[in-house]
C-alpha positions as CSV (number, residue, x, y, z in Angstrom):
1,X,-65.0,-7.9,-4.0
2,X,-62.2,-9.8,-2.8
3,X,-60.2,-10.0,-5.5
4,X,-60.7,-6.3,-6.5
5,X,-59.1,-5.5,-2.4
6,X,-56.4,-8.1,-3.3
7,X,-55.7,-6.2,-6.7
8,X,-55.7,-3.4,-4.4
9,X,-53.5,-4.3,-1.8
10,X,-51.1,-5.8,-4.7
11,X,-51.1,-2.4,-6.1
12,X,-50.2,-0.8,-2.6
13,X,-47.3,-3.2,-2.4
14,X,-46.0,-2.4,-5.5
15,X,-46.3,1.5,-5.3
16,X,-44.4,0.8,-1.6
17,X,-41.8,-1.2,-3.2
18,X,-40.9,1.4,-6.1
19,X,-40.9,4.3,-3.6
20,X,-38.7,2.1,-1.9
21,X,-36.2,1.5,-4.3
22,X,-36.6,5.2,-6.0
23,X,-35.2,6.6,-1.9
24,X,-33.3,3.6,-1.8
25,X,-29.9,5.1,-3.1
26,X,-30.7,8.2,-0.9
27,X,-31.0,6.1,2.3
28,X,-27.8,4.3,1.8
29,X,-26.2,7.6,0.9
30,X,-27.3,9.1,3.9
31,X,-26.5,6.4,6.0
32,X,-22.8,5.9,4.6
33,X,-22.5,9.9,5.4
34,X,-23.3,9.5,8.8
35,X,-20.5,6.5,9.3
36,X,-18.3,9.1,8.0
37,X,-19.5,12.0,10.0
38,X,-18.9,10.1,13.0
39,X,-15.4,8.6,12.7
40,X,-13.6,10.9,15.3
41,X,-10.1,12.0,13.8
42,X,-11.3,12.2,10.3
43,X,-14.1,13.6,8.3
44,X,-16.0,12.3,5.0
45,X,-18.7,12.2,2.5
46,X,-20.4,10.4,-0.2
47,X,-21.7,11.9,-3.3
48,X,-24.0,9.7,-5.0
49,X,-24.7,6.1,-4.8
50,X,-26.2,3.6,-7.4
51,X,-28.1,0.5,-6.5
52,X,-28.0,-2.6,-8.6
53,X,-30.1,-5.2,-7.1
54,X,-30.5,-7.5,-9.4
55,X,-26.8,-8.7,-9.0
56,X,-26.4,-7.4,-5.2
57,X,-24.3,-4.3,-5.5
58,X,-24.0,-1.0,-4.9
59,X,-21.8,1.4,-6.1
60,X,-20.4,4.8,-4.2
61,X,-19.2,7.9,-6.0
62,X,-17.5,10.4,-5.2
63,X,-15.9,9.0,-1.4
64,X,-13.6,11.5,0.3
65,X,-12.1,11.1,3.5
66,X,-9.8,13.6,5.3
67,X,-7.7,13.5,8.5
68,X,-8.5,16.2,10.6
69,X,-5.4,17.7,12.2
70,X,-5.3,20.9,14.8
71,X,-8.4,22.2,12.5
72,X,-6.5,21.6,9.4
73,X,-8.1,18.9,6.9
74,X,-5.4,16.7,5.4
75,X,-6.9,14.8,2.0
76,X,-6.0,10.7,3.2
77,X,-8.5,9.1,0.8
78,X,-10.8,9.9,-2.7
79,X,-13.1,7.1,-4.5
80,X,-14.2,8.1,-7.7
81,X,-16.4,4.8,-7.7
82,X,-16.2,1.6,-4.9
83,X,-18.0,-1.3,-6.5
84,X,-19.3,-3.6,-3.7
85,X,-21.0,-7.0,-4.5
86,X,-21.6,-9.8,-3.4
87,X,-19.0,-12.4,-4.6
88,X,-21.2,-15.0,-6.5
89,X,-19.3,-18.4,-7.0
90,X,-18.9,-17.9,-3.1
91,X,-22.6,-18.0,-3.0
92,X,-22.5,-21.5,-4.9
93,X,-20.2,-22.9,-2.2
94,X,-22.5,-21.5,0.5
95,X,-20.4,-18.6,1.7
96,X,-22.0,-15.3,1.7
97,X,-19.0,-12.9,0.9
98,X,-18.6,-9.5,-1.0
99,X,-16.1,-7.9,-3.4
100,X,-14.8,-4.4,-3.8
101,X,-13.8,-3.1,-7.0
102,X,-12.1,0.2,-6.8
103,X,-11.7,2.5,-10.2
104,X,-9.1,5.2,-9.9
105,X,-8.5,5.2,-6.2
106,X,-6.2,8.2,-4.7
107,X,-4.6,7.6,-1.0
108,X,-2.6,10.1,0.3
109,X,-0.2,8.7,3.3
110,X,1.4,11.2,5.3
111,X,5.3,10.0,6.7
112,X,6.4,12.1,9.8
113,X,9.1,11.6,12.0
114,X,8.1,10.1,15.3
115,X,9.1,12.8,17.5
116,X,7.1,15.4,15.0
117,X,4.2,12.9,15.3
118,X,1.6,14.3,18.5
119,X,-0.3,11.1,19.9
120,X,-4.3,11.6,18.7
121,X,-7.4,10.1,19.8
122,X,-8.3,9.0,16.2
123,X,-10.0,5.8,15.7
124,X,-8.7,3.4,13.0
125,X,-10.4,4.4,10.3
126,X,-10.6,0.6,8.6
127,X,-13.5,0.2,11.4
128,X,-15.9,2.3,9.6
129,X,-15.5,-0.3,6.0
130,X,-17.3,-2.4,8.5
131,X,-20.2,-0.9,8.3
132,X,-19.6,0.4,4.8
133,X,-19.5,-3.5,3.7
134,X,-21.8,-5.5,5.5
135,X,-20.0,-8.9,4.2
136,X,-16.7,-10.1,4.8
137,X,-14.5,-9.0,2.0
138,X,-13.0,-12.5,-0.5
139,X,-12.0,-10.5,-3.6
140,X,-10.7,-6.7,-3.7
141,X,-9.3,-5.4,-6.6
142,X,-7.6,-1.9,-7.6
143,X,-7.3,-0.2,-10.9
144,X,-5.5,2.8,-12.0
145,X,-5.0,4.4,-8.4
146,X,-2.5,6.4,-6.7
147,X,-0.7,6.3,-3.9
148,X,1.2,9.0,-2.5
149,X,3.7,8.8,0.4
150,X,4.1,12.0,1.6
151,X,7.0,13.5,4.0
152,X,5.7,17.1,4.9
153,X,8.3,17.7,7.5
154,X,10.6,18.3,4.7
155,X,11.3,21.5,2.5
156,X,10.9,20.9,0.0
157,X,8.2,18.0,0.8
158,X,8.8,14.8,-0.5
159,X,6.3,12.8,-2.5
160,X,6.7,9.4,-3.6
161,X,4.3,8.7,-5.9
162,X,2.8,5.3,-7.3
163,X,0.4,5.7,-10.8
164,X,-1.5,3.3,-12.6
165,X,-1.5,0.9,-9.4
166,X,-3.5,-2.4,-10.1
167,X,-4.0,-4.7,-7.4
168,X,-5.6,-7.7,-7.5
169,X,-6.0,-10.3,-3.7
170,X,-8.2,-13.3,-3.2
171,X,-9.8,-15.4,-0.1
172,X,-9.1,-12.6,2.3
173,X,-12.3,-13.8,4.6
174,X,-10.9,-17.3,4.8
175,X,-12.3,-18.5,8.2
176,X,-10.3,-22.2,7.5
177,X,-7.0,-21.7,7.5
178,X,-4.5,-23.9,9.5
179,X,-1.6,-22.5,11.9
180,X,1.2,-21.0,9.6
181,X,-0.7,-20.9,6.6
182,X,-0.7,-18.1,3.7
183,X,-4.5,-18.1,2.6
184,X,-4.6,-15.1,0.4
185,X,-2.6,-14.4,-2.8
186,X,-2.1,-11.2,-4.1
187,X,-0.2,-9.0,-6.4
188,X,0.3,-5.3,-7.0
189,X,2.0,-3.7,-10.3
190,X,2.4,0.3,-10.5
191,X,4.4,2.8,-12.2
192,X,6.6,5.1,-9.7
193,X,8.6,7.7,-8.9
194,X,11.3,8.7,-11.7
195,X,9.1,6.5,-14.5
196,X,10.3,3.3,-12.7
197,X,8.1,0.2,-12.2
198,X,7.5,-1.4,-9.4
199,X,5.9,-5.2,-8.8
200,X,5.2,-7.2,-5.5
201,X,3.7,-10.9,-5.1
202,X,3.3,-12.8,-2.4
203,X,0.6,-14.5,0.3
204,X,-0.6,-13.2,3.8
205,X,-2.7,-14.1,6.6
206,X,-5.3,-11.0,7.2
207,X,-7.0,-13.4,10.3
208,X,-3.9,-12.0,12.5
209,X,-3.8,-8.5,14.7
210,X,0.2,-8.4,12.6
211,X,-0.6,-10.2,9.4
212,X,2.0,-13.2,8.4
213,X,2.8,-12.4,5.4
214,X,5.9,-13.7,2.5
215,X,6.2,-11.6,0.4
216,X,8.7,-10.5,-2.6
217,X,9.0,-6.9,-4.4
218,X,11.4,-4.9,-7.0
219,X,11.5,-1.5,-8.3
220,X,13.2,-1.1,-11.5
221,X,14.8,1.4,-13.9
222,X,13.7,4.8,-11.3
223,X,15.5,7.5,-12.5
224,X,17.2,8.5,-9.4
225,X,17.1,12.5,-9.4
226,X,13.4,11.7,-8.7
227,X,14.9,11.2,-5.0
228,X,16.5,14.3,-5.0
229,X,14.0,16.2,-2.3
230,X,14.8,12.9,-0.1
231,X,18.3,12.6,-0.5
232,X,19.0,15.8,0.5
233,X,16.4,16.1,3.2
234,X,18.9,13.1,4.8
235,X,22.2,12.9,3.2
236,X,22.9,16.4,1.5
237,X,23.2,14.7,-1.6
238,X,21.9,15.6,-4.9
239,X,22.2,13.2,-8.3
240,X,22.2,14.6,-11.4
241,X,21.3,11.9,-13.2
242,X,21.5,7.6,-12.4
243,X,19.2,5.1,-12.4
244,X,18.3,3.2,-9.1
245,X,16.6,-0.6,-9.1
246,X,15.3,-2.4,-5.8
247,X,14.8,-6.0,-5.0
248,X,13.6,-7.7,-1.7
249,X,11.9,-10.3,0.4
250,X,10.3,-10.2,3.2
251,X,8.9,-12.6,5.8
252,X,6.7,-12.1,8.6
253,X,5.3,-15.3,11.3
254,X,3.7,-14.4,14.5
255,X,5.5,-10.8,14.2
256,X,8.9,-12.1,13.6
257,X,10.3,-10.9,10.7
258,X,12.8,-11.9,8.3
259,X,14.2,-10.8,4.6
260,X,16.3,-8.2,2.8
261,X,17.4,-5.8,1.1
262,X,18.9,-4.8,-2.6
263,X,19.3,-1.6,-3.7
264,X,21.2,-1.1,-7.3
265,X,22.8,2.4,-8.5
266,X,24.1,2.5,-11.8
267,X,25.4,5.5,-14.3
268,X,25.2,8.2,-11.4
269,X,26.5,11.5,-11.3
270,X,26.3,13.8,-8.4
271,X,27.7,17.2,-7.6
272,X,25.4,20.2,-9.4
273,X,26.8,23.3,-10.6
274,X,24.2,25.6,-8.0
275,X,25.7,23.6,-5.2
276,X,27.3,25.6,-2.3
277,X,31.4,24.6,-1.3
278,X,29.9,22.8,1.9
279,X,27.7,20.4,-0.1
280,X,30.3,20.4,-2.9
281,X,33.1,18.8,-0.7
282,X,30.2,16.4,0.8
283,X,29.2,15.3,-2.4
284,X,32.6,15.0,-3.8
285,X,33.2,12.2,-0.6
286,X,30.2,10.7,-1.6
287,X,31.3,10.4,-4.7
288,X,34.8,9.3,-4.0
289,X,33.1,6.4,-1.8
290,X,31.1,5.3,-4.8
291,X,34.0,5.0,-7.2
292,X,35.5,3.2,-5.0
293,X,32.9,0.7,-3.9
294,X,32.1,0.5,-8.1
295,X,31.8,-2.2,-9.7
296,X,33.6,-0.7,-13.1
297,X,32.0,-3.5,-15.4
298,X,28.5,-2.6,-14.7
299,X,28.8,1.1,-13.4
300,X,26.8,-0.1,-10.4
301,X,27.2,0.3,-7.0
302,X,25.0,-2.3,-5.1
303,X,24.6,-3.5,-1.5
304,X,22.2,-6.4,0.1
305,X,20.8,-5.9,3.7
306,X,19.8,-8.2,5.8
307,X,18.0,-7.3,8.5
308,X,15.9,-9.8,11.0
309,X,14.0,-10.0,14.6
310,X,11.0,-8.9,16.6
311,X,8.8,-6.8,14.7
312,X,9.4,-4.2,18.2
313,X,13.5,-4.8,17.6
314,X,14.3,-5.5,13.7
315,X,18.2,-5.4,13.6
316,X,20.1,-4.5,10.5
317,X,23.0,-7.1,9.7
318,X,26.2,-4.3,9.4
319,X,29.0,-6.7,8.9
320,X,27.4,-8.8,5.9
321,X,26.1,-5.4,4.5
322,X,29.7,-4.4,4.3
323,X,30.8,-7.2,2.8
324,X,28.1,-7.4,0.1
325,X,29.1,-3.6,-1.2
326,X,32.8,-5.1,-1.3
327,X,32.1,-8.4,-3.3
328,X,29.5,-6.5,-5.6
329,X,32.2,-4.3,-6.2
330,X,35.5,-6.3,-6.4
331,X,34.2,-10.2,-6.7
332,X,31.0,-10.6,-8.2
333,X,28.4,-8.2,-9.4
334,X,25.4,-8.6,-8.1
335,X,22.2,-9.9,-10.2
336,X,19.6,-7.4,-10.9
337,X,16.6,-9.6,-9.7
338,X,15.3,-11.3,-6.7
339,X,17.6,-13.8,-4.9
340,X,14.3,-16.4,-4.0
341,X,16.6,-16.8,-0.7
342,X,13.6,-16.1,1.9
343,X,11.0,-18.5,2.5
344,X,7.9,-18.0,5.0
345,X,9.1,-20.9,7.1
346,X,12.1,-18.9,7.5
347,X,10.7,-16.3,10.1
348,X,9.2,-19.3,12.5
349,X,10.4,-19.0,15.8
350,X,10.3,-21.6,18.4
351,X,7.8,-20.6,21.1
352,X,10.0,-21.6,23.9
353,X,13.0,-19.8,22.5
């Protein structure tokens, strides 16, 4: 008699335990869908998600989230799929940490200028991947996304776009980590506007309200009429055909920051033959500035800026930007690469400076 009731009440546990894990995907669902619902500024839904227990994970499809804006949704951020799991050779060490895999991520940042920009009430919508990922986050990785910087407050609006972005950063939940340390490496490779390519490497410190970061970057081989909807939003200048290249470091140390920048033009042609006299005699200044500030071996005109201080107050260097354009153009061409000039170190300040 016994044993039948504890065959019975084995039976019961199981049944409980399937029903469980049959609504299981349902109650996470739901409950992701009402983290969205109630993120003021933005709105957000899940479409389906997938349970694997076995290795700890749980996959959402189908993630949208939209900035809400005077009634008006604005698309900000699409998942196709957000693998989350729990990060096993930390569990070896005794660290109970997740990872996030995301497959063909789409994040759509809008750029305004500041006095377009009305102050909202919205909350920072990171808070809600808080309770989206109950573990501290060690490994994230991107494949194939997109990001899209997106300048709306000009006509035509300006989008510069990043494909095929792959992103891969380590020990991001590092709780040891000594003063003035870089814990977490990380790299990002995408293809961008005008078919260029663009890499950055580097370290940072995510256990700071600024992040301390050193970090280096280049964008190479853009072809620069790809700018075109920029250019002449700011400078009334349209190319018809150049390519542009980009190199730079940055440091950052308790929100001081330091580094520089180098852009490259080379082979450009402005002026357009649907170009009003106005624009015409602009470009044709433009143009006369850039002849002269050539370099006529490599058809390039190049600058490096240096810019440095208080995250609040970063000043541009003008003098030694000046003078770069003259000895790129009359001395020395520059080098197409990064210079390996800026080291983290370099933006330490002392405190009772």
């Amino acid at each position: 008699m016994k044993k039948h009731r504890k065959r019975e009440a084995l039976l019961v546990l199981v049944a409980l335990l399937i029903t469980f894990r049959l609504f299981l995907p349902t109650i996470v669902k739901n409950y992701l869908n009402n983290v969205l619902v109630e993120l003021p500024g933005y709105t957000g839904a899940v479409k389906e998600v997938d349970i694997a227990l076995i290795r700890g994970a749980y996959v959402i499809k189908g993630l949208h989230l939209s900035v809400v804006d005077a009634g008006t949704e604005i698309p900000f951020i699409n998942l196709p799929e957000a693998d989350i799991s729990v990060e096993w050779k930390s569990l070896f060490k005794g660290r109970i940490v997740s990872e996030i895999i995301l497959n063909k991520p789409e994040i759509i940042y809008v750029m305004e200028d500041q006095e377009e920009t009305a102050e909202t009430e919205e909350e920072d919508w990171t808070k809600a991947l808080t309770d989206i990922v109950p573990l501290d986050i060690n490994h994230f990785e991107i494949h194939d996304g997109r990001l899209s910087l997106l300048m709306v407050s000009s006509k035509p609006e300006v989008d510069l776009a990043m494909e095929n972005l792959e992103l891969a950063a380590d020990n991001l939940s590092n709780v040891i980590s000594s003063e003035r340390t870089l814990p977490s490496p990380f790299n990002m490779t995408a293809k961008t506007f005008g078919n260029g390519t663009f890499a950055i490497n580097g370290g940072i410190n995510l256990l700071k309200e600024i992040p301390d970061m050193d970090i280096s970057f280049e964008l190479e081989n853009a072809n620069v009429t790809a700018l075109n909807d920029l250019t002449s939003h700011y400078g009334k200048v349209d190319f018809e055909s150049g390519i542009v290249n980009l190199y730079g470091e940055i440091a950052i140390a308790d929100s001081y920051l330091k580094g520089y920048l180098k852009p490259f033009l080379k082979n450009s042609k402005l002026i357009g033959s649907e170009d009003n006299f106005l624009e015409t005699v602009w470009e044709g200044f433009v143009g006369f500035f850039k002849f002269t500030f050539k370099n006529q071996k490599t058809d390039t005109v190049a600058m490096k800026v240096p810019f440095e201080g208080d995250l609040s107050d970063v000043e541009t260097a003008i003098w030694p930007t000046v003078g770069s354009i003259i000895k790129n153009a009359w001395i020395e061409a520059f080098n197409n690469n990064v210079d390996n000039t800026i080291e983290f170190k370099d933006a330490f300040q002392d405190k009772e400076n």
